[in-house]
N, C-alpha and C positions, 0 to 999 in steps of 0.2 A: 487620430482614430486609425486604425488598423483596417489594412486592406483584406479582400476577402482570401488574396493567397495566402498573405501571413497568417490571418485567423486560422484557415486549413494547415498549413506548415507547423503550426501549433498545438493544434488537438489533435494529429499524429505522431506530435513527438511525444504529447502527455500520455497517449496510449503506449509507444515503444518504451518510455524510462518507466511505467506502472507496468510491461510484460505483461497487458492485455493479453489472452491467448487467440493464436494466428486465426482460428477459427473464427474470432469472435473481431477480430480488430475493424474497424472501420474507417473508411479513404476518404469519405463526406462528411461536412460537419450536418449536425440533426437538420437545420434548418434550409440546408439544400435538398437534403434527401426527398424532398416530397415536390421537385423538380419533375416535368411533363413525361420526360424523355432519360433513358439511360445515358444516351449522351450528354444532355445538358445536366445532369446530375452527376457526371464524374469529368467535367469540362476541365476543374481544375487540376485535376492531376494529371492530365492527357498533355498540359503544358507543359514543355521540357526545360522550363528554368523554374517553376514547380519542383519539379522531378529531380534536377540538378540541387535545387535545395535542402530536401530532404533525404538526398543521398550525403549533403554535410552535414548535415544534422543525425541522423541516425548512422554512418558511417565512420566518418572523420575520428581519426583519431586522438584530436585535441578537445573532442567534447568535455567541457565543465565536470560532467557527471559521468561519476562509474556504468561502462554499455554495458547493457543484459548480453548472458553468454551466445557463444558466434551464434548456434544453434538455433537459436531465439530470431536472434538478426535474417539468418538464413530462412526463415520458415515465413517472418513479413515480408522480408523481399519477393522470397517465391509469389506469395496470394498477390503482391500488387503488382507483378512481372504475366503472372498470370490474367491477372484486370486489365493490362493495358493491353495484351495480345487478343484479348477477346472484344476491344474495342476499335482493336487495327490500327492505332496509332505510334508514333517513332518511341523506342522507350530509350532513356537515358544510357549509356556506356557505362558510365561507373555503375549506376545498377546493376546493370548483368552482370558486369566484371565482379562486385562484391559477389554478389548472389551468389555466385559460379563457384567464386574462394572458399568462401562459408558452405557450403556444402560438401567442397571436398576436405575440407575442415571438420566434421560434425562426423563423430564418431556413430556408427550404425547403430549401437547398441542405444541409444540415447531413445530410439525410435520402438526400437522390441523388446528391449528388457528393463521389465522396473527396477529400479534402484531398489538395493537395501538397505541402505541407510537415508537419512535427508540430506538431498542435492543444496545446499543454500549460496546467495548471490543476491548483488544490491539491488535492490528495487527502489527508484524514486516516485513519490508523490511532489508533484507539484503543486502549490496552494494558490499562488494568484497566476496572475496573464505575463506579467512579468515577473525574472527573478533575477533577482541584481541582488540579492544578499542571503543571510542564512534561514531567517526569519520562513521565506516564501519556500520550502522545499522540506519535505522530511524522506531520509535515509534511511532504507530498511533492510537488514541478512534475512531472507526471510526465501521460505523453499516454495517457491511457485507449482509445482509438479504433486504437489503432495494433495492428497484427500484423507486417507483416516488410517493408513497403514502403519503407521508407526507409532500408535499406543495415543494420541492426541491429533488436535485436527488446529493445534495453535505454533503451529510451524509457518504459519501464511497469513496473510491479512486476507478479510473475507469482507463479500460485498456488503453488509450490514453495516460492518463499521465504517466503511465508506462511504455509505449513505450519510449515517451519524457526523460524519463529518464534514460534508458539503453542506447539511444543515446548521451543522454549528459554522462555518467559514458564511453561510449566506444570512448569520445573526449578527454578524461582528459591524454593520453601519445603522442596526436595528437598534432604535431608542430604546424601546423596551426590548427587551431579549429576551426568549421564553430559555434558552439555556446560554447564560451569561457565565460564565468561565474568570474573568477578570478580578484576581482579587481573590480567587475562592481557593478552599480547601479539598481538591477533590479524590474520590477513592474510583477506581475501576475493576468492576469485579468481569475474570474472566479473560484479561486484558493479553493473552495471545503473543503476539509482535509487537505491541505496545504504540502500536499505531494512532487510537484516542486519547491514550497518555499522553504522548512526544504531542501531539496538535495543542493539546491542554495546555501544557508549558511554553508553544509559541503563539497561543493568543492570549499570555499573561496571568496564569491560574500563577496564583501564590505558592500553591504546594500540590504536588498531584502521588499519591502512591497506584503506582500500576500491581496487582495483581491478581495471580493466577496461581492454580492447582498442581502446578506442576513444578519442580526443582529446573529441570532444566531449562521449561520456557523462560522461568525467570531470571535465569544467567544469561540467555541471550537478551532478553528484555535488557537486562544490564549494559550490554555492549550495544546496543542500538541506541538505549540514554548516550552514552559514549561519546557515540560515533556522530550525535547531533547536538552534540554542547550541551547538554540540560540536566546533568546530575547537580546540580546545585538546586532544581527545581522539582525533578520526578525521583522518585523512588520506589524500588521494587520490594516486597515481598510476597512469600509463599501462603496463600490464604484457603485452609481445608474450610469447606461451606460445610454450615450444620452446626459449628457448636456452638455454646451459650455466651461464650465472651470470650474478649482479647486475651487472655492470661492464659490459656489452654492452650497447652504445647500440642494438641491436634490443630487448633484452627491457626497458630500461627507458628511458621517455624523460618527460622534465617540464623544460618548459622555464623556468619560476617558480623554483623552491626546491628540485630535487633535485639531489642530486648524483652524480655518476656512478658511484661507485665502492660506492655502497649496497650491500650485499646484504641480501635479504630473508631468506636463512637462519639469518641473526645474531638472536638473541634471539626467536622466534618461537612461542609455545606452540600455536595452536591456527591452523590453516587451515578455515575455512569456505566453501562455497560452494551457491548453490540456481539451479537454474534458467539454470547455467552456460551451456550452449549447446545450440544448434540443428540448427547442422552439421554434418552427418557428416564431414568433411573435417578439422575441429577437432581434432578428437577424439584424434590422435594426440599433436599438437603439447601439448594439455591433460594426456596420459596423463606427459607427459615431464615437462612444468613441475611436474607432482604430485611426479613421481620426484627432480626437484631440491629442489624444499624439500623 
């Protein structure tokens, strides 16, 4: 069993490699936070071999996993460099020292001017407590910064699917399953960053097509299958909602490897989707393409 510093050391580094934003990131895990006292609810990070470890862990340059950009690094450092001064206790060296780096690192404009184009960079989801192989992690290019400016809002994984997916992860020692994945056929409409797809093919769906409405989402989708070994399992196409069937060069187009005459009704067990849309205008065309599969 895991002590309570590692537990902490853990649920900080799952927020730093997921680019939690600084605002939001958290230094306690949930089940401390309702400790008497401010000091005894942030006890554990007040400890300087605490501090000292998740300065390896979120700093070090031999981490396992691709770090979120300096900027990123620089903006959690700050809030917990901040937390520890407002609690008067010793803070770590290499702390400030990164801190310090990463700031005069971080280009000013990153802070006042929005990008024009999408900023994208790895994002890791980690799936279990430990991760000692491929299985427990999925890789994401994916623009953290982004909201709705650039003609789509499937540049980013969003909290829905998130959700969707700690519920599928807390089904996988459930006898009955109410959403059993293992074995199935599954389509994801909407499917973004391809974040419930790639999960789908690592808890053993037989076949999964990710897609979305969009050409480009779905080239990146492409290279995220890639980037986590599961093109043998997932599959992307371009899926316009609304029309009557698969043959319909509006409702499906891929100009690579598909062929026209697919239909997605054929063999399909199980339709997923999180964080489908935004538009109210969708909604109707989404309500029909349900009704067809």
């Amino acid at each position: 069993m895991r002590s309570l510093k590692e537990e902490t050391i853990s649920f900080i580094r799952r927020q730093f490699l997921q680019q939690v934003p600084a605002k939001s990131f958290q230094f306690v895990l949930p089940s401390v936070a309702i400790a008497n006292t401010e000091r005894e609810k942030y006890e554990i990070v007040c400890d300087l071999e605490v501090q000292h470890g998740l300065y390896v862990e979120l700093c070090e340059s031999d981490n396992q996993f691709q770090r979120p950009p300096i900027d990123y690094i620089g903006g959690v450092l700050k809030k917990l460099v901040l937390l520890l001064e407002h609690l008067q206790v010793d803070i770590d060296d290499d702390i400030i020292s990164y801190m310090l780096f990463a700031m005069a690192n971080t280009k000013s404009h990153v802070y006042f001017k929005a990008p024009t184009t999408p900023q994208f960079g790895a994002v890791t989801y980690l799936l279990g407590e430990e991760v000692n192989w491929d299985d427990e992690y999925i890789m994401i290019q994916e623009n953290r910064n982004m909201i709705s400016g650039f003609g789509t809002t499937g540049y980013r994984t969003w909290e829905a699917a998130l959700a969707l997916g700690e519920y599928m992860l807390s089904q996988r020692q459930t006898e009955h399953s109410k959403v059993d994945v293992v074995g199935k056929r599954i389509l994801e409409v909407g499917a973004g960053t391809g974040f419930v797809s790639l999960l789908c093919g690592k808890l053993g769906a037989a076949k999964v097509f990710g897609t979305d409405g969009f050409e480009d989402i779905v080239l990146r989708l492409r290279r995220n299958i890639e980037d986590n070994k599961l093109g043998n399992i997932v599959e992307t196409r371009v899926y316009k909602w609304g029309n009557s069937s698969g043959d319909d060069a509006g409702h499906v187009l891929e100009r690579e490897s598909w062929v026209a005459d697919y239909k997605f009704t054929a063999s399909i067990d199980l339709i997923l989707g999180a964080d489908i849309t935004f538009d109210a205008e969708m909604c109707e065309l989404l309500v029909k393409s349900l009704d067809i599969l």
